[in-house]
N, C-alpha and C positions, 0 to 999 in steps of 0.2 A: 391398834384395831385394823381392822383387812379393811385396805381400801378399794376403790373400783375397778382399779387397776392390777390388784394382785389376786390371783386365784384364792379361792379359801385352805385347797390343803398344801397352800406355798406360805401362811401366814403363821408363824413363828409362835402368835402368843394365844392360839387357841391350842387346846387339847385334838391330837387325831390318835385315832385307831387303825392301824393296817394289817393287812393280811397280803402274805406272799407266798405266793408257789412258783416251784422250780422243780424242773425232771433230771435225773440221770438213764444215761442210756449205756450200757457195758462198759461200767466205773464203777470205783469206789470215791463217794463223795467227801467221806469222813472216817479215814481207819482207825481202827483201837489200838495203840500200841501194848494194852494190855493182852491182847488174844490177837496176836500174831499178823496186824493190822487187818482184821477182820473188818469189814462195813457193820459198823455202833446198828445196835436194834433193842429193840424193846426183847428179853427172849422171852417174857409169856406171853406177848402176841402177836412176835414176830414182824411186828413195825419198822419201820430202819429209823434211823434216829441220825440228825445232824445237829450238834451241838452249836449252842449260840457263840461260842469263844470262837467254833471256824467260820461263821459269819462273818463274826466281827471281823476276822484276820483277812478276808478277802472285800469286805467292806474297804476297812484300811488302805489296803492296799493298792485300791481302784479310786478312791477318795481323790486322793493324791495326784496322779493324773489325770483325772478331770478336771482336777482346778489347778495344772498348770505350774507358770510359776508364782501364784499368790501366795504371797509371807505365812499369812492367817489359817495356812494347808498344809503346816508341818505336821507329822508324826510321829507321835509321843512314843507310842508301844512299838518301835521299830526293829526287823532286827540286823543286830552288827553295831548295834547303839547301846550305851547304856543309858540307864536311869537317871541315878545319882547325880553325874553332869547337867544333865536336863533341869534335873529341880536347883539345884546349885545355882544356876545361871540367874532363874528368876529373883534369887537374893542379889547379884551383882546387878543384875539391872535395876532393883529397885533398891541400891545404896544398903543394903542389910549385911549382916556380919553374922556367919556360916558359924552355928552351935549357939548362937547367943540371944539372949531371952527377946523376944517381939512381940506388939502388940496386937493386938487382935485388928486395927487397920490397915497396921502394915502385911500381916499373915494374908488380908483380904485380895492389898493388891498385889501380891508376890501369886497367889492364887490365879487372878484376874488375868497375866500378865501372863499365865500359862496356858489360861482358855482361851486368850486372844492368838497364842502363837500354833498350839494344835490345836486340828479340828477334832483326833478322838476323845481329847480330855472334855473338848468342849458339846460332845455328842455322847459319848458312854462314861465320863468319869475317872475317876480314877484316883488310887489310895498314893499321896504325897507325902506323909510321914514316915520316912524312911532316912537312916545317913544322918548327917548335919542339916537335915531339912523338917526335923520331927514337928517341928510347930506349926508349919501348913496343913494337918489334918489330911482330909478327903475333899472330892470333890464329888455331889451326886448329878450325877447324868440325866438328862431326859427322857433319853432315849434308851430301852431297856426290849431284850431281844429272849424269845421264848426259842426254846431247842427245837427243829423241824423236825414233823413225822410224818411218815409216809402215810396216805390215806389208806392204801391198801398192805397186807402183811407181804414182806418180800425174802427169793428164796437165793442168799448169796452162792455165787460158785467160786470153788477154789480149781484156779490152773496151776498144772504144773509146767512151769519152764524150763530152758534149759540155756545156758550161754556156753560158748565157744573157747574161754578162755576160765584157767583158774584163777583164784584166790592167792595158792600159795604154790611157788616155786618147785617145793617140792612135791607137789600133786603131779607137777608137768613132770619132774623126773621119775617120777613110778609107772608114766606112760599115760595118767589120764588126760581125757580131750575134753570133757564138757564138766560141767559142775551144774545142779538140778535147784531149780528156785521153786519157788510162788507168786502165785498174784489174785488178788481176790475180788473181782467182778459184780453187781448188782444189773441184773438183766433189763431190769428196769425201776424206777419207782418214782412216782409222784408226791414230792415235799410239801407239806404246807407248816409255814411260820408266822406267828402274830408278833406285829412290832408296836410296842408304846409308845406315845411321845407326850412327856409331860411340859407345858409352858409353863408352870410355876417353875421347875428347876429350869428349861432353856432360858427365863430371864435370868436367873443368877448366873449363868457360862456365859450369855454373850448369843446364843443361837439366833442368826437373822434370813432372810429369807434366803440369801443364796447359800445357801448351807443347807434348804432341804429342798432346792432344786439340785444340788448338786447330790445328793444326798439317792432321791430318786432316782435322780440318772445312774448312779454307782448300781444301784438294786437291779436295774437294767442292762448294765452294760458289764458286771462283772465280771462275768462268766467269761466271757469273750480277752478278759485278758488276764486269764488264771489258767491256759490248755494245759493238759498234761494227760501224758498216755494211761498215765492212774487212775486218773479220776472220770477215765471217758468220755463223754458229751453230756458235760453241764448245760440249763438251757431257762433261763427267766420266763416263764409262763402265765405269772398273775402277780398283778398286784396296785390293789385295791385302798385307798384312801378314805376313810371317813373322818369329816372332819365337825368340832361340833362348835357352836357358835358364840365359848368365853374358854377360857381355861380350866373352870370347872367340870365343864362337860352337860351333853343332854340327856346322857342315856348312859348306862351300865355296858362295857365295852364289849362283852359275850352277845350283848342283844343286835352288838352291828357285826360282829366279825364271824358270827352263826349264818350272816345272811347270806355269805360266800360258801356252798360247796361244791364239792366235787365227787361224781359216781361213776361207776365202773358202766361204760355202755351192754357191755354184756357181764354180769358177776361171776360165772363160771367160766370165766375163760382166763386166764395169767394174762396183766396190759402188759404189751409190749412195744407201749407208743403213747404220746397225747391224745392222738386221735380218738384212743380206745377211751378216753372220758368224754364225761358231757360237765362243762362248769357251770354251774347255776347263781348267779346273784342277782336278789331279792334285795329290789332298790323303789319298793312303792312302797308307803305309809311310814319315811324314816321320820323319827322324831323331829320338833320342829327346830329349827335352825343348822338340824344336821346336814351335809351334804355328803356326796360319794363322788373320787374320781375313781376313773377305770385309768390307771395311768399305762397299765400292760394287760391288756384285757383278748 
């Protein structure tokens, strides 16, 4: 239970509902490898679209140095890593024998012993039946991440580049000097993403409270150690916590995460900034036991 001491949307085994926005400013946040790393969009209404997997991947990744060197802060979905190893290990540490039939308490702590060493398995989950590990099943996450979409429709541009140097040898022996690229830009656009957190599953992984202080802090600090000339200027903008007062919940989660938007200050004009919205959230008459933090407001 939350004690006096612990904030409510730091408290592990109630249900919260959040909403997060974040801007780009001449990036692409999220390209498609399928259409020539174009910036992802809705194309009947022209929405831009960030996918929950490249959350998760810069979540990840920002996790990790903020908690330092804590054991409990490894990174399961890493890369340069593989898998197989990973799940392998959990049967050597818990005395088990790789292919060979196990019980359902040993599968538990071979499980257990994986959400205690990562924090992703232990926040999103993750499929362990794989290799000589098939009998550890899955693991369901708490934590479960909607695709971002831009509030307003966005209008991507393609540049053309040009570099100094070829590719092939023989380009430079035929006399050529430059070789002509792309690069695909989003002028601007305002993300908005709903994040789940279930405490029925955070008790089975292990999630305790500094796992979603750290957790917010990543939502906040990511951006800042993800730069790249690609993706332009990433930038944490909102992000909104309700929290409700058991792990069942007090209210249908659309009725608190509606109560965050955002509008364009002028609608006929293209934003070409934060400035150009106005965010609005509607935090009088929340149901009872619910609470709201404005953790980036």
């Amino acid at each position: 239970m939350t004690s006096t001491t612990t904030a409510a949307h730091l408290d592990p085994t109630v249900r919260h509902d959040i909403v997060y926005l974040f801007d780009v400013t001449d990036g692409n946040p999220n390209g498609d490898p399928d259409a020539g790393n174009r910036p992802r969009m809705d194309d009947e209404s022209g929405h831009g679209l960030v996918t929950d997997v490249a959350l998760k991947r810069k979540i990840r990744d920002t996790l990790a140095l903020a908690a330092e060197d804590d054991p409990r802060y490894g990174i399961f979905v890493q890369a340069g890593h593989a898998l197989n190893p990973r799940l392998e290990a959990s049967y050597e540490a818990n005395g088990l024998k790789l292919g060979s039939k196990i019980t359902k308490d040993e599968a538990d702590h071979a499980r257990a012993w994986l959400c205690d060493r990562y924090v992703d398995i232990r926040l999103f989950g993750a499929v362990l039946s794989v290799g000589k590990t098939n009998a550890l099943g899955q693991v369901r996450g708490p934590l479960q991440l909607t695709m971002a979409r831009t509030i307003d429709p966005i209008l991507p541009m393609d540049h053309a580049i040009t570099r100094v140097t070829q590719t092939r040898q023989a380009d430079i022996d035929k006399g050529e000097t430059t070789e002509m690229g792309g690069k695909w830009t989003v002028p601007y656009g305002l993300y908005r993403a709903e994040i789940y957190y279930s405490a029925n599953h955070a008790r089975k992984t292990g999630v305790d409270t500094k796992d979603l202080e750290l957790l917010y802090r990543t939502l906040e600090m990511m951006f800042d150690h993800d730069r790249s000339a690609t993706r332009g200027r990433l930038t944490s903008r909102g992000l909104y916590v309700f929290s409700h007062p058991d792990a069942f919940g007090a209210a249908p989660a659309h009725r608190l995460t509606e109560r965050v938007t955002a509008m364009l200050r002028k609608p006929d004009t293209p934003p070409r900034g934060f400035s150009d919205y106005t965010v609005t959230v509607n935090d009088s008459d929340l149901p009872a036991g619910v609470t709201l933090a404005k953790i980036i407001s």
